[in-house]
C-alpha positions, 0 to 999 in steps of 0.5 A, a space after each residue: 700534406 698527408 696530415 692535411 689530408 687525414 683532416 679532411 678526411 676525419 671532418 668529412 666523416 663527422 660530416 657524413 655521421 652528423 647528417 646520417 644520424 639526423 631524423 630527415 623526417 624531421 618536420 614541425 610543419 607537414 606539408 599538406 596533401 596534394 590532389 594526387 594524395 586526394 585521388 587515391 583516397 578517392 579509390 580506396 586506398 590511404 595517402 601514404 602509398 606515395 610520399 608527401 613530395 609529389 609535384 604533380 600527376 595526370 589522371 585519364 579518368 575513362 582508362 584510369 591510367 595515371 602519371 604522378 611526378 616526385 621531382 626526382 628519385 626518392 627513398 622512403 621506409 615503408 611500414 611496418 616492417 621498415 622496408 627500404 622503397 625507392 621512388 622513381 621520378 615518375 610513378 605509372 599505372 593503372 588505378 581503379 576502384 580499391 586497384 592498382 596495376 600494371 604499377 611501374 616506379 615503386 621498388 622495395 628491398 627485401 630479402 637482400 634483393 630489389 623488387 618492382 612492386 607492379 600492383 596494389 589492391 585495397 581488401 577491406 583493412 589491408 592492402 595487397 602488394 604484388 610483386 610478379 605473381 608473389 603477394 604480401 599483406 599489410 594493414 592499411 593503417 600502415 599507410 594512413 601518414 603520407 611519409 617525406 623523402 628520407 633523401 634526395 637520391 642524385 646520380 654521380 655524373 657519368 653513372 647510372 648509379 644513384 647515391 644519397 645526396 650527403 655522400 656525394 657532397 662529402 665524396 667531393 668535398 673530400 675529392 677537392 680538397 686532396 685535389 686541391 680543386 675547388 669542384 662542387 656536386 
């Protein structure tokens, strides 16, 4: 039985090490911009402020508040510095010309801390970002490519957690079989 089990667990891990080390960016055919990635070329700003997997969105032209639907969590790198973003299912703020405020949904980690990105600011060839009252300056050529979702993120049942979609396939791939159930994600 505990021989079993170390076999799972080795072909589990080969598993785990296989899909982490695959290019999720990977795609021959990109998927072509969609009206919300056109809105905010519109205002001033690139495509890649939001990934290419953008369900929809809502624009209230008079007050510029918006709603951009991505169908669930996303985590994305952001350039130059290869920053780790994560995407909310749903991403609000308000957009005006070459400004974006009161934004919520959009989190980046950096100095080993998570930080709410509540506003952008297009200014000339760079974007400003703001974080509270901190800002960091980047080239808006950074942001010129609409990025993928590196990986769905999915909520363990019961938590508020979320975890990348692989793990969770292995974790209970690996709990089934020491279980000897049959469960799925």
């Amino acid at each position: 039985m505990a021989n079993r089990r170390s076999v799972v667990l080795f072909f589990s891990l080969l598993v785990l090490l296989s899909l982490s080390s695959a290019n999720p960016n990977r795609n021959p055919k990109p998927k072509p911009l969609t009206a919300a990635h056109e809105e905010l070329t519109s205002y001033g700003f690139p495509v890649g402020l939001l990934p290419s997997d953008v369900r929809g969105y809502a624009l209230n032209q008079t007050s510029g508040e918006f709603v951009v639907d991505l169908g669930g969590q996303c985590k994305i790198t952001l350039p130059p510095d290869n920053y780790l973003a994560t995407y909310s299912k749903t991403v609000r703020g308000k957009i005006v010309k070459n400004k974006i405020a009161e934004l919520d949904g959009i989190r980046v980690r950096a100095l080993f801390k998570w930080w709410s990105i509540t506003g952008i600011r297009s200014s000339g060839d760079d974007l400003v970002f703001e974080v509270g009252v901190v800002s960091a300056k980047y080239p808006s050529k950074n942001f010129d490519e609409s990025p993928a979702c590196e990986g769905r993120l999915k909520r363990c049942p019961g938590s508020e957690a979320p975890v990348n979609l692989h793990l969770l396939i292995v974790f209970c791939i690996v709990r089934s079989s020491l279980l000897g159930t049959s469960q799925g994600p």
